[in-house]
Structure formats: structure tokens, C-alpha cells
C-alpha positions as CSV (number, residue, x, y, z in Angstrom):
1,X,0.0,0.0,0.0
2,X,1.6,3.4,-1.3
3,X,1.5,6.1,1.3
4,X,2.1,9.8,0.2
5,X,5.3,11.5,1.7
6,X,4.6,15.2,1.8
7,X,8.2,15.9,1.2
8,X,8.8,13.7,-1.3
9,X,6.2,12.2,-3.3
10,X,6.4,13.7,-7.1
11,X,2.0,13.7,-7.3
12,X,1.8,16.3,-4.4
13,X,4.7,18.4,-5.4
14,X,3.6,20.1,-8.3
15,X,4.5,23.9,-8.7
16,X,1.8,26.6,-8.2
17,X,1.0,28.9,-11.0
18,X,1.4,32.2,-10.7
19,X,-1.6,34.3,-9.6
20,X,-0.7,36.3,-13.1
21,X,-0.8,32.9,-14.7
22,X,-4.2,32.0,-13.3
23,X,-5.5,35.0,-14.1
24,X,-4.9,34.9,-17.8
25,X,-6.0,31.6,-18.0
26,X,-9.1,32.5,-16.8
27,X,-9.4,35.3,-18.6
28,X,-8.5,33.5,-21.9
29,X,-11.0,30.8,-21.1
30,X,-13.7,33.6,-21.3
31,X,-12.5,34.9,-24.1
32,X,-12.6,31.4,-25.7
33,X,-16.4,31.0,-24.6
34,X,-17.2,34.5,-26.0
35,X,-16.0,33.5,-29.4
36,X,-18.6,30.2,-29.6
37,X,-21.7,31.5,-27.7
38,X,-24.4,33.7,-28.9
39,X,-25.3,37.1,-28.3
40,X,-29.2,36.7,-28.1
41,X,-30.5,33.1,-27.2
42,X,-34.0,31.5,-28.2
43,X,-36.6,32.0,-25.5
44,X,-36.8,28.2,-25.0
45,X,-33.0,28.5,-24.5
46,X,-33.2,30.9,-21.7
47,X,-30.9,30.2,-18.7
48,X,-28.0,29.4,-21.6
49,X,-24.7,31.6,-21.1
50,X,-24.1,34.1,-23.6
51,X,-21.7,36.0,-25.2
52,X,-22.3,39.0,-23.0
53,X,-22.2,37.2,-19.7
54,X,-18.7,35.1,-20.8
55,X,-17.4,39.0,-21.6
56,X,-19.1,40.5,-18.5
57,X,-17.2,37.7,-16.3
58,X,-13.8,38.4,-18.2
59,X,-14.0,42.2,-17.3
60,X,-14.6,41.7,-13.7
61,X,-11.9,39.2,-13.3
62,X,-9.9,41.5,-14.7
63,X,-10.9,44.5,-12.1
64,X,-9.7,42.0,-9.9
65,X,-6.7,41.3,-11.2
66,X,-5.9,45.1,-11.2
67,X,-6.5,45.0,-7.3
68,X,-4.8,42.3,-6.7
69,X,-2.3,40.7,-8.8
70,X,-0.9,43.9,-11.1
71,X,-2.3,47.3,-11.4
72,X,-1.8,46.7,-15.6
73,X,-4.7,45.0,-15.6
74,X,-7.0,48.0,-14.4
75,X,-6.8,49.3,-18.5
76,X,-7.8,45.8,-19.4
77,X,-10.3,45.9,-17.2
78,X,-11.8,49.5,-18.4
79,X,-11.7,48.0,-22.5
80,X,-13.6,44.9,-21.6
81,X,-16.3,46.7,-19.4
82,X,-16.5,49.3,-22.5
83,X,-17.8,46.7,-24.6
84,X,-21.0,47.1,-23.2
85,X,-21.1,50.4,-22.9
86,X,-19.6,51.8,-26.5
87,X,-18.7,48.9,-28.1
88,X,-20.3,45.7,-29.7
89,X,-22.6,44.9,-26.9
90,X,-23.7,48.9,-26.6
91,X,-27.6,48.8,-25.9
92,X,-28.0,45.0,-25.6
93,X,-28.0,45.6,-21.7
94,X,-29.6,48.7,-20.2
95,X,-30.7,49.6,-16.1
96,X,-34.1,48.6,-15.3
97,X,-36.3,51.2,-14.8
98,X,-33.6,53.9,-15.4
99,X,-36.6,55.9,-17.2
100,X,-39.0,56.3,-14.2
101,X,-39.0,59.6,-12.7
102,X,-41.4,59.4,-9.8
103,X,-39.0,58.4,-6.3
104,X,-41.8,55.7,-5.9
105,X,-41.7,54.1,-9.2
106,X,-37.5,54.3,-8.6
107,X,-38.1,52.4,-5.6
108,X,-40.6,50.1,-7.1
109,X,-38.0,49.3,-9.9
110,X,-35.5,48.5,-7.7
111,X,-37.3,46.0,-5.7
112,X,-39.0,44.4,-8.8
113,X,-35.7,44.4,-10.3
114,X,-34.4,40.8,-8.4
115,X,-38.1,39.5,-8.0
116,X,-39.8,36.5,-10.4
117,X,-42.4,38.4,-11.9
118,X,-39.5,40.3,-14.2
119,X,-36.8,38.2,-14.1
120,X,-35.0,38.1,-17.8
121,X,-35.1,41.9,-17.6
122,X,-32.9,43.7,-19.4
123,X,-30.7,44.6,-17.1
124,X,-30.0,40.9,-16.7
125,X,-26.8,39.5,-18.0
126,X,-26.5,36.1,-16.7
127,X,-28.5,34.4,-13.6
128,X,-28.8,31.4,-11.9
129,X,-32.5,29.8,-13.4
130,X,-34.9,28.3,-11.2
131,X,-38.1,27.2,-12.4
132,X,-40.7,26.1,-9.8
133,X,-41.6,23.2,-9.4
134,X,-38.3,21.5,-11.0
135,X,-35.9,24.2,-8.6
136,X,-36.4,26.7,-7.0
137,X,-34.7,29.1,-4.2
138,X,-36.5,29.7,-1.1
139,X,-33.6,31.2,1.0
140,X,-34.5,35.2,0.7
141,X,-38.1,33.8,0.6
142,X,-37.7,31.7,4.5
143,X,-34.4,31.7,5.9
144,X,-33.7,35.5,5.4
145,X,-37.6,36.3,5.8
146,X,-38.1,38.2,9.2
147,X,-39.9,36.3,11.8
148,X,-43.1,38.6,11.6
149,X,-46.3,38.2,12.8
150,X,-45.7,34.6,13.6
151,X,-42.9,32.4,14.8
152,X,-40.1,31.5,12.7
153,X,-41.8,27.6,12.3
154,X,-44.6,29.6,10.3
155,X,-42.6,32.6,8.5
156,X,-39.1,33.4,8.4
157,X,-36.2,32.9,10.1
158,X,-34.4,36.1,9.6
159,X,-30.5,34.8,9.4
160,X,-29.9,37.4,7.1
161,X,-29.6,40.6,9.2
162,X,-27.8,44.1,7.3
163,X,-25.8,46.0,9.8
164,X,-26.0,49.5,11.2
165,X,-23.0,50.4,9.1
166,X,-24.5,49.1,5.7
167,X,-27.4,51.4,6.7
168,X,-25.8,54.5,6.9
169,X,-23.8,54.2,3.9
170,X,-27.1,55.0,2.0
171,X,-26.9,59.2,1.3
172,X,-29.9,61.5,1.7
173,X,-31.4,61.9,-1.2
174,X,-29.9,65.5,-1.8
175,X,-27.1,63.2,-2.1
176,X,-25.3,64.0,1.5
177,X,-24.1,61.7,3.5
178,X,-26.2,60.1,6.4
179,X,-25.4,61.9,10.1
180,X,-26.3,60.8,12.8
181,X,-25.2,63.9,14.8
182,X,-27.6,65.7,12.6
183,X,-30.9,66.1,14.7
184,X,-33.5,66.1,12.1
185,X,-32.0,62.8,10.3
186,X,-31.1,61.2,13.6
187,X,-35.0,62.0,14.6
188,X,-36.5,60.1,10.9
189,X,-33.0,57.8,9.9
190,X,-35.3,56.4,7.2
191,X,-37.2,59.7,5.6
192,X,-35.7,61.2,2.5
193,X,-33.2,58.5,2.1
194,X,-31.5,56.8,-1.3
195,X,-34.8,54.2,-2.5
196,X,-32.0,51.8,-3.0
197,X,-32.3,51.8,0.9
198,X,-35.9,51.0,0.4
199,X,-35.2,48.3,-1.7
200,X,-32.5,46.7,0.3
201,X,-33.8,46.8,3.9
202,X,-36.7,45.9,6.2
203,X,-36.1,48.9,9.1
204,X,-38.3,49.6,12.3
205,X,-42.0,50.7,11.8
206,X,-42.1,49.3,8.1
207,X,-45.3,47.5,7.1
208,X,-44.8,44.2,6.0
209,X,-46.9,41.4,5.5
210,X,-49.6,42.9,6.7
211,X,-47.8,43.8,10.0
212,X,-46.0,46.8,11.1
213,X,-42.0,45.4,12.1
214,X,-41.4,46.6,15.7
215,X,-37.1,46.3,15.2
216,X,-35.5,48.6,17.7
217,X,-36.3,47.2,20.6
218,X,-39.0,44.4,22.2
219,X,-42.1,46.8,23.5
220,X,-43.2,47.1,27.0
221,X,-46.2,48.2,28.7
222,X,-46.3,48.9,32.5
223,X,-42.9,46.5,32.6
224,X,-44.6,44.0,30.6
225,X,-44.0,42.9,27.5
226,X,-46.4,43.3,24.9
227,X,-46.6,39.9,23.3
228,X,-49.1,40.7,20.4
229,X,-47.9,40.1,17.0
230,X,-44.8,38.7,18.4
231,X,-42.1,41.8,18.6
232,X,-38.8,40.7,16.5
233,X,-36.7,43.5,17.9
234,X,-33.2,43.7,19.6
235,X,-32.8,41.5,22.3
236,X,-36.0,39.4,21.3
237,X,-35.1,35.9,23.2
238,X,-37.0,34.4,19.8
239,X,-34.3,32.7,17.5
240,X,-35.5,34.3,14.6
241,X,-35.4,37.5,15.9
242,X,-33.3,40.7,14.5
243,X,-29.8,40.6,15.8
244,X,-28.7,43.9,13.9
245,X,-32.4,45.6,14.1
246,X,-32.6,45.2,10.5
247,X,-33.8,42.4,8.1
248,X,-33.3,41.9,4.3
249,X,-35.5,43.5,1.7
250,X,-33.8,42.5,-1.4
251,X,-34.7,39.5,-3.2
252,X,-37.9,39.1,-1.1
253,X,-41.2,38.9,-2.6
254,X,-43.6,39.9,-0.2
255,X,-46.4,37.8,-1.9
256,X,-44.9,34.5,-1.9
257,X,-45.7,32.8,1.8
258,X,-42.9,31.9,3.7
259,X,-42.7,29.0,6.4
260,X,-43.6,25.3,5.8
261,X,-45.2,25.7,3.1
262,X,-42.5,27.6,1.0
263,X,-40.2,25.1,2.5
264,X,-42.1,21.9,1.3
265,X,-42.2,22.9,-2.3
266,X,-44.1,25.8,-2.8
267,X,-41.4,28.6,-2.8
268,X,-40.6,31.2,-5.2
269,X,-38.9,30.5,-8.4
270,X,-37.3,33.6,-8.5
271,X,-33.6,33.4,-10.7
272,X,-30.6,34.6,-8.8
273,X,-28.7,37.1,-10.8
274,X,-24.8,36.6,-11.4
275,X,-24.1,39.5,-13.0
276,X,-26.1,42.7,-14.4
277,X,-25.5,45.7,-16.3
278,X,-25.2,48.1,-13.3
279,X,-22.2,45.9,-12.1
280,X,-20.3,46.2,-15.7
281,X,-21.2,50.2,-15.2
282,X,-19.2,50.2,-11.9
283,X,-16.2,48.0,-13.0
284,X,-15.8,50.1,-16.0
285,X,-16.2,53.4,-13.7
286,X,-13.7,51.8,-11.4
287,X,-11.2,50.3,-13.6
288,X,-11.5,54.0,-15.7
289,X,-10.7,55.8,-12.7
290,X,-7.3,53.6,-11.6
291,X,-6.4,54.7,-15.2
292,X,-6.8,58.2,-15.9
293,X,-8.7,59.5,-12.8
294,X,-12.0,60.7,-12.9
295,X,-12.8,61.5,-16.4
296,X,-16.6,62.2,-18.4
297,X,-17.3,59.0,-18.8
298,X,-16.3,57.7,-15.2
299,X,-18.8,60.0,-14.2
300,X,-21.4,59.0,-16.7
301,X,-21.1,55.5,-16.1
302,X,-21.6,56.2,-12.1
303,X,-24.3,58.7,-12.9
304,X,-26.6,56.6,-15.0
305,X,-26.8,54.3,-12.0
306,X,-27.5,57.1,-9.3
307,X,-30.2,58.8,-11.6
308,X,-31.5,55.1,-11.4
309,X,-32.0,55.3,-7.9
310,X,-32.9,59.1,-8.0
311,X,-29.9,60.3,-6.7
312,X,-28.0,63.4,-7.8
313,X,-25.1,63.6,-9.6
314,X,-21.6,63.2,-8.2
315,X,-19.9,66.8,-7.7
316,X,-17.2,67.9,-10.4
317,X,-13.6,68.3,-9.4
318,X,-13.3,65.1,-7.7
319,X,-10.0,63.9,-7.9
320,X,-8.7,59.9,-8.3
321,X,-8.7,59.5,-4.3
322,X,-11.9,60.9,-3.7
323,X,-14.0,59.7,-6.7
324,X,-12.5,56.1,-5.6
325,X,-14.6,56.0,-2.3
326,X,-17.1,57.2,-4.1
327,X,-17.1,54.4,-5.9
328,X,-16.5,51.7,-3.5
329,X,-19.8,53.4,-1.5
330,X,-21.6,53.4,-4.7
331,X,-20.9,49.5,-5.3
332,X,-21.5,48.7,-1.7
333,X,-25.0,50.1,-2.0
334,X,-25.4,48.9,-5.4
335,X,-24.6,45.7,-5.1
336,X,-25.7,45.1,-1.1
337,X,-26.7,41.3,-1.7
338,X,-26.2,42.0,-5.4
């Protein structure tokens, strides 16, 4: 019986690439996929990969090279994002609802955006297909759900909670930062805020599921504690309970039941989307940026995606340092569960 000697068996000594080496190799692989799969697919095909979602991987493996590996491949990483903004792919992917113009409608867009009813938008470039009763996902829909106004046997579990700090990184929606030491904002933290927050968050006195969410803290009355509708808020004793005082919007349809049924077989069939257009947007913006600083179309790339959510434009005059945390904020809220 042959026993492998760490130090001196050839078939566990091989050589490591380089992480250079493993990137291009990935990279070339997409490339090679690019070249052999189609633009548009057939309706009956939908689910297949396509040319844009094999190109849309390449250009954010190569953002991460540039962070990672060798700054060089930051310009790569800007000309393969610009494929789908000025070159061959230009107008096969746009931002859903980029076009509404009510804050409302913004907010609606955003949400509808990840939910079953609209999946295959185009804004999608390539997700995950689920197709009840064959698959389906139910983890947004019951383990992420908040435990509201039943026990978590009935309705969610709520083991997805967003922190205090992913909170405040959403602006006012004059496009200011969130301050706590400000007394109006501190007073109403959730009036006149991004709608991307809207669309990402379930936050203290929203209504949900036909329930208002009591978060911040379990109610009392008289010392007692209130025990109707079950309160899911900071230092609840219920499992399901808050641990952050928030619970995850995204992804969660508030039709679909959660619970026993949802996870028997009757959950949502939602897709789960890998990579969209607002992504490819921000990698460009990023990658552009590393390259040349903030330039027009850094901005216009990271202003087509605020105007989405009905936020103002960035300021002029930034320079590379500063419109790089604007970035990174703009991708953390962006892309906050993707």
C-alpha cells in the first residue's frame, strides 16, 4: 500500500501557478467562450450563457486582477467593461427602470428588479434559473424572511440581518451623507433617504406582510411585555429575531408565503442574478478611474446608476482618491446582496 510523503512524493509536489498565470488563463478561457456562444439566445433556451455574460465575467476578473495581482490589468479591465457600454454589446444591456421619474416608481424598480415576476429583464446579464416546481430558491423567501407576525416555524427565520453600518452608507437623497449627529435625520434615519435603501432593507416601523415590524427594541407596557404580534426586535429571546435591528429586503417577494409551506415545495422561483448591467457600469467606472482618474465617462457610467435610484449627480472636481470611495460606497450600495 503506497503512502504519500509530503516531502517527497512527485503527485503532491507540483509547482503553483502564478496568480498572473491564473488569471490569464481565466481570462482567456472567457474569451474562448465568447468566441462560440451567442449574443441573443432563443426563449426556449433561456438560462443558456451568452456572449455577454462570458465577456461580463472576463471584465470583472480582470478589475480583480488590477487590485490584486498587477495594477496593468485596471486598463484591461476598463476596455472589456466598455464593450458594453460603447462597443459591440452597446444597448443590448440597459438599467431597469432607469426611465421612471417618480422616487416611488425608482423604488418600485429596484425592488421588482431581483423578484420572479420580471426576471429576464434587461438589465439581466447572466443568472442562476430556477423554475418552480423543477428548482427553486427559497432562501430570501424563508431563511432570510423576518420572523413577523408569527414564529419562525410559520414565517421566516431572519439569518440574514444588514448592519447599522450598511445602513448608513445609503446618502440623503440631496445626495449627503447620512449623520447621525444631525438632529432632524437622527429624529426620521429612514425619511428622504437613497430608495435603493428601500429596496434593500426591512427597518423599524415598516409594514410588512400585513404587519408593522417593531425592530429597535422588544415593546413594553407597565414593565410588561407586549406579546401581540410577536415583537422581532433587539434582544428578542426568539431565535428568529433581529440581531442587527434590520432584516433583508432585497430578493424578497412579499407575496410568496414563507414557512412550511415555502419550504415543502411551494417557494418562489425567483432566478438569482450573477451578473447585471449596473455591475459592468461600476467596474468600467472603477477600472477607468485607476487609469486616468475621474474622467466624463467615469462619471457618466456612475451617474446613470444614481439617476437610477434618483440620486444626484456626483460633484465635479473630484479627484482619483476621492472619486475612488465614491465608488466603492456606490458599489457597496449597489450591489448590497447584489
Amino acid at each position: 500500500k503506497k503512502t504519500l510523503d509530503r516531502n517527497g512524493e512527485e503527485e503532491i509536489a507540483y509547482a503553483r501557478n502564478t496568480p498572473a498565470e491564473t488569471l490569464d488563463f481565466i481570462v482567456s478561457e472567457f474569451e474562448l467562450a465568447a468566441e462560440k456562444l451567442p449574443v441573443t439566445v432563443d426563449p426556449v433556451e433561456y438560462g443558456r450563457a451568452t456572449k455577454g455574460a462570458a465577456l461580463g465575467m472576463r471584465a470583472v476578473a480582470l478589475l480583480h486582477g488590477g487590485g490584486t495581482v498587477d495594477p496593468k490589468y485596471y486598463a484591461d479591465a476598463a476596455t472589456a467593461a466598455n464593450v458594453f457600454i460603447d462597443g459591440e454589446l452597446k444597448g443590448r444591456y440597459e438599467l431597469f427602470g432607469k426611465n421612471e421619474t417618480d422616487p416611488l416608481k425608482k423604488r418600485e424598480a429596484f425592488i421588482n428588479l431581483f423578484l420572479e415576476p420580471y426576471e429576464g429583464n434587461e438589465e439581466v446579464i447572466f443568472d442562476v434559473q430556477y423554475a418552480y416546481p423543477y428548482k427553486f430558491q427559497q432562501g430570501f423567501q424563508t431563511i432570510a424572511a423576518p420572523g413577523v407576525p408569527g414564529p419562525g416555524h410559520a414565517y421566516g427565520w431572519g439569518r440574514s440581518a444588514p448592519t447599522q453600518n450598511l445602513v448608513d452608507a445609503f446618502e440623503m437623497s440631496d445626495g449627503k451623507p447620512f449623520d447621525w449627529n444631525n438632529p432632524a435625520e437622527a429624529a426620521h434615519p429612514y425619511e428622504n433617504r437613497d430608495q435603493r435603501l428601500y429596496g434593500t432593507v426591512l427597518y423599524d416601523g415598516e409594514f410588512w406582510k400585513g404587519a408593522t415590524l417593531s425592530l429597535s427594541s422588544n415593546r413594553f407596557d407597565n414593565g410588561k411585555e407586549v406579546s401581540n404580534n410577536l415583537p422581532n426586535g433587539l434582544f428578542s429571546t426568539k431565535s428568529e429575531a433581529t440581531k442587527t435591528g434590520y432584516y433583508m429586503r432585497k430578493h424578497q417577494n412579499e407575496p410568496v408565503v414563507c414557512g412550511p409551506s415555502n419550504r415543502s415545495g411551494l417557494g418562489d422561483g425567483g432566478n438569482m442574478i450573477i451578473l447585471r448591467f449596473a455591475e459592468i457600469l461600476l467596474t468600467y467606472a472603477e477600472a477607468r478611474n485607476e487609469v486616468s482618474g475621474p474622467d466624463n465617462t467615469v462619471y457618466s457610467a456612475i451617474n446613470s446608476i444614481r439617476k437610477r435610484a434618483g440620486q444626484p449627480d456626483l460633484p465635479q472636481g473630484l479627484n482619483r482618491e476621492q472619486m475612488r470611495q465614491r465608488i466603492r460606497n456606490e458599489r457597496r450600495v449597489e450591489l448590497a446582496r447584489s
